[in-house]
N, C-alpha and C positions, 0 to 999 in steps of 0.2 A: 376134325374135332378132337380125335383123339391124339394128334399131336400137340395141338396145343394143351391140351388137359396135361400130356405129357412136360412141355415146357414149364408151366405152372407149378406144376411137383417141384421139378426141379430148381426154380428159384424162390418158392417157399424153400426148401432144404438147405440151399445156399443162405439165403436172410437166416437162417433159423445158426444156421456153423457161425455165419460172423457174429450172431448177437451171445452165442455159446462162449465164443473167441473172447470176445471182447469183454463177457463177464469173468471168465475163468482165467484170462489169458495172462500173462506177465508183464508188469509195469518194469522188472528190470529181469535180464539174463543174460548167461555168460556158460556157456557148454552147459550140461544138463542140469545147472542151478538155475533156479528163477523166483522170485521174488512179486506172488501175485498181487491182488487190489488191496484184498483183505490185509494179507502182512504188510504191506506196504502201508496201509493205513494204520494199522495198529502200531508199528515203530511211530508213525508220523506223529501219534496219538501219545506213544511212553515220550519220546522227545518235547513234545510240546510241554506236557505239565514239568518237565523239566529247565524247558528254560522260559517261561511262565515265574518258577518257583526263583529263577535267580534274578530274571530281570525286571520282574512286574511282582514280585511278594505273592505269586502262586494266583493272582487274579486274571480273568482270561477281559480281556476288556478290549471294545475297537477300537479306541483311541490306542492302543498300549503297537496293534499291528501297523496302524499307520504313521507312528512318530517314527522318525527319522534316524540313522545310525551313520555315526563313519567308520569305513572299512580302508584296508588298504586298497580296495577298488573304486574308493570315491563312497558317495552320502545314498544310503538304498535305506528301505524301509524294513523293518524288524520282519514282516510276512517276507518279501525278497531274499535275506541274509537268512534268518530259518529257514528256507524250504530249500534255499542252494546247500546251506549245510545238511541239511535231512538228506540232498539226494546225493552230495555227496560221499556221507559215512556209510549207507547205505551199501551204494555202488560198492565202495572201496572193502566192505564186509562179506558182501558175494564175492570178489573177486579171490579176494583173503584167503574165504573157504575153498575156491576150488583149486587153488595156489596148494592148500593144506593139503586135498586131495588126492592132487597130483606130486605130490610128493611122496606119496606113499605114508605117509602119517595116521593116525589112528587115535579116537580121545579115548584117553586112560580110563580106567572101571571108574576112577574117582570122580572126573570130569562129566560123565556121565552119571553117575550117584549124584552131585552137587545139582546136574540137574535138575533129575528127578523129586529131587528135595525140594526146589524152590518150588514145583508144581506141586508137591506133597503138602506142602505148609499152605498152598491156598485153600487143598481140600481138606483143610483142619478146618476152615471158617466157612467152606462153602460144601456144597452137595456139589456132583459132578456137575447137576443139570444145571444146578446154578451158576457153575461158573462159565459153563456153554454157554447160558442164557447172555452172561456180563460180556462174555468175548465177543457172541453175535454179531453186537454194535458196531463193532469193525472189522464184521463178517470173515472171524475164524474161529475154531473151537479149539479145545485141550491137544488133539493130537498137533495143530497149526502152530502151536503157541509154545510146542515141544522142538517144533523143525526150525522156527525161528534161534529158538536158545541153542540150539545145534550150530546153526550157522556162525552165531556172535562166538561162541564158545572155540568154536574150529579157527573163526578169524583171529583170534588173540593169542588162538595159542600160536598159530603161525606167527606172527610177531613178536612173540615173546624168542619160539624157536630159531627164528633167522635173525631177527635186530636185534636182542638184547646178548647179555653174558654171554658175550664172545662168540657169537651166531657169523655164521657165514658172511652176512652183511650188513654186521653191527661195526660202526662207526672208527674210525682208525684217530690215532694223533692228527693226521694229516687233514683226515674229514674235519677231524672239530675245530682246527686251523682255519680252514679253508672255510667254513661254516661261520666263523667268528667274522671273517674279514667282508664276505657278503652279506652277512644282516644283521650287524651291531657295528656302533658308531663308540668311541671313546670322547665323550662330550665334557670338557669345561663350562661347567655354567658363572655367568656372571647375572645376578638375578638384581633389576632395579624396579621396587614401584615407586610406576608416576601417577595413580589417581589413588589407591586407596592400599595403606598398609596393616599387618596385624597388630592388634592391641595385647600388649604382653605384658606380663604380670611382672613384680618386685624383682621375680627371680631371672627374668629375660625369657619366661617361658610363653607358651601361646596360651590367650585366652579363648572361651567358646562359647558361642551363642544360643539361643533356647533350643536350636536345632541341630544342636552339638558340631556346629559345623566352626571354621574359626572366623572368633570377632574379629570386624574390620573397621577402621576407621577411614573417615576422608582426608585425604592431605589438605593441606592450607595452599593459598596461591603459589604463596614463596615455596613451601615445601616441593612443588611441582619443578617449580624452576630449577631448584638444587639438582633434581633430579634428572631433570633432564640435559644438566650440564654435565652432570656426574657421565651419562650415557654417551653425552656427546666425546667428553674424553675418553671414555675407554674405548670408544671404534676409532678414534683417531690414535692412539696408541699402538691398538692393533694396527690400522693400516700402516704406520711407521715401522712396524716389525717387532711390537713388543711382545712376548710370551703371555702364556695364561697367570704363570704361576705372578708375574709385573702388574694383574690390573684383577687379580682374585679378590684382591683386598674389598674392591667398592663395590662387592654381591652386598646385598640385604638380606640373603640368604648364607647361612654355614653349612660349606663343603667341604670342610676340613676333613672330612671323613673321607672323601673321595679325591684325592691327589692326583691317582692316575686319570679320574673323570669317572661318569656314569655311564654304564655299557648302557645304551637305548639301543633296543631290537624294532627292526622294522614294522612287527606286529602290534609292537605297545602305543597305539591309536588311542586307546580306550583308557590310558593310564594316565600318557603326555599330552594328546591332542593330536591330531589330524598335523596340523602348520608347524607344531616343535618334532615331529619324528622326522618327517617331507625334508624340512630345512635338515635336521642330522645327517639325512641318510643321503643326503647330496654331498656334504664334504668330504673333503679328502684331508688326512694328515695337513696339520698347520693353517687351515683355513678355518674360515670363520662366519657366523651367518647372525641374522637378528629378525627375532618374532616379536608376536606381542598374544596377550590372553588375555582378556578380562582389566585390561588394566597396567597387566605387570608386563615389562620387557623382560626378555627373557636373550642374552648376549653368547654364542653358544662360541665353542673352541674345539674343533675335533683335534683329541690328541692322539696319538699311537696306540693303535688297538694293539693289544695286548695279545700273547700268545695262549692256545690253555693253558698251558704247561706252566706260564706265570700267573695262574688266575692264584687266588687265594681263599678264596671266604668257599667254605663247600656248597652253601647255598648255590652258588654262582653256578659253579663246578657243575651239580648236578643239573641245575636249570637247563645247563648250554647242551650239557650231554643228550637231557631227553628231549630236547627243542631240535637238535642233531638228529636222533634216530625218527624221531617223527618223521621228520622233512622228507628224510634218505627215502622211507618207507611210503610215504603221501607221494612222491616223485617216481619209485618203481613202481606202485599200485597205478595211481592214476595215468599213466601211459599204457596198462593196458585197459584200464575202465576206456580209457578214448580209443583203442582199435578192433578189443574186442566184445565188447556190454554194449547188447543190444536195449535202444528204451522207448517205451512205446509213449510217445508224448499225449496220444489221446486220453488214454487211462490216465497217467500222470495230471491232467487238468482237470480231473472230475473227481482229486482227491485235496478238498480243500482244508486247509489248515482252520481256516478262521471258525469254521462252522464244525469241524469236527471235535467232539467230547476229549476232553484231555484224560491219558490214563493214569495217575497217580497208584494205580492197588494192582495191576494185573503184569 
């Protein structure tokens, strides 16, 4: 009897460690940082009214998690693309900090004042208790919500120390070279509509509709045909070996501004469409491809990507640069988020997005 009373003890005390484990325990870690439910929720929480506010107008609505995205991984749903991005930045912001760590780095009195301060300006508007009360919700309080801006704060700055202004391994000529020639395409476009064109004003400008979007008109039958003769010659030009610069003339669009062509990056899905970047990012110098959107054909030319060195517009310049350091830095982080971040996928499924309160004030 009294062994088993004994047994009994001891697997209430085990049930009792994993249900401790399991509440307290880390959704992500990496050497003595970790990343429990609570903070883990609560990012998931500041992130969401985040993109909420850019992609839905700050409304949290179910239709808005189940409509459809295209990614450069194919078509996933707005809750799928947020929560890989959440566990992604995440991950990559542990790692960050103990990268900072282990480097022997240290945040300056300032970075730790700035802190203090963003937590000081809530307890202008709040009591301590109240703001403990607000955090609860995704069960952390003041000192939680201190360790977290610790962490962001550490991971940035490591970034800023290693990849930017001539860091260790911030970007070379050679990088933003080599950068350019794998995820941008130097595209000639030849732009024909065959169903429906802009209606434009005395001045040849665009007209716009009650929805400020641009007015469209239907082509007529004939109009169609022209058109579609027009398309049929310029890829029969092309196939004969004509140039871009031989058959630019019959766009319906003006790219006179871009001679050399439009640098299109791999990522710009959300700008060009899924089918016009796919089709870019297949060509090679002097080849040629053809989409369609809505209507428009779209006749593409990839021509000679271009070196940085001959880029021109600083817009550009800068874009390439910090699309560069990104990469460098998402490619050294995330190899070791994959060897060494451990992540407890149970807790991770019992933090859901849809139902969790977005944090917009905290």
């Amino acid at each position: 009897m009294k062994r088993l009373f004994s047994v009994l003890i001891i697997l209430a005390l085990l049930l009792f460690a994993v249900s401790c484990s399991e509440k307290d325990g880390a959704v992500l870690s990496v050497g003595k940082l970790k990343i429990d439910k609570g903070m883990y929720t609560y990012l998931t929480a500041t992130y969401k009214a985040s993109f909420l506010e850019t992609y839905n107008k700050g409304f949290d609505t179910q239709d808005f998690w189940k409509t459809e995205v295209e990614t450069e991984n194919g078509t996933v749903t707005y809750q799928s693309y947020i929560e890989d991005y959440i566990l992604d930045n995440i991950s990559r912001t542990l790692v960050s900090a103990k990268l900072f760590d282990d480097k022997g780095l240290t945040l300056s009195d300032k970075a730790n004042e700035e802190i203090d301060n963003e937590i000081g300006d809530l307890l202008k508007t709040h009591s301590e208790q109240e703001l403990n009360e607000a955090l609860s919700q995704y069960s952390i309080d003041r000192d939680t919500l201190r360790k977290i801006k610790v962490l962001q704060t550490k991971s940035e700055a490591y970034y800023s120390y290693m990849y930017e202004n001539e860091g260790e391994k911030a970007p070379d000529v050679s990088d933003l070279n080599d950068y350019l020639k794998e995820n941008y395409r130097a595209i000639g476009f030849v732009t024909i509509y065959t169903k429906k064109a802009p209606v434009l004003d005395k001045n040849g400008d665009y007209t716009y509709d009650e929805n400020g979007d641009i007015a469209m008109k239907e082509l007529s039958e004939k109009e169609v045909d022209v058109k579609k003769a027009i398309e049929k010659n310029v890829i029969s030009s092309l196939e004969n070996g004509a140039t871009y610069d031989e058959v630019k003339e019959f766009s319906d669009e003006d790219y006179s501004s871009f001679e050399k062509g439009m640098l299109i990056c791999k990522s710009d899905v959300n700008s060009y469409g899924k089918d016009i970047v796919t089709c870019a990012m297949k060509l090679s110098e002097g080849e040629y491809a053809r989409a369609e959107k809505d209507g428009t054909v779209y006749i593409m030319v990839c021509l000679k990507t271009p070196l940085y060195t001959e880029l021109s517009s600083n817009y550009t310049l800068t874009d390439i640069y910090s699309n560069c350091t990104t990469d460098k830095y998402f490619s050294d982080i995330d190899k070791i988020v994959e060897s060494d971040v451990t992540l407890n996928e149970k807790l991770l499924k019992e933090i859901d997005i849809v139902s969790i309160k977005q944090n917009k004030n905290y």
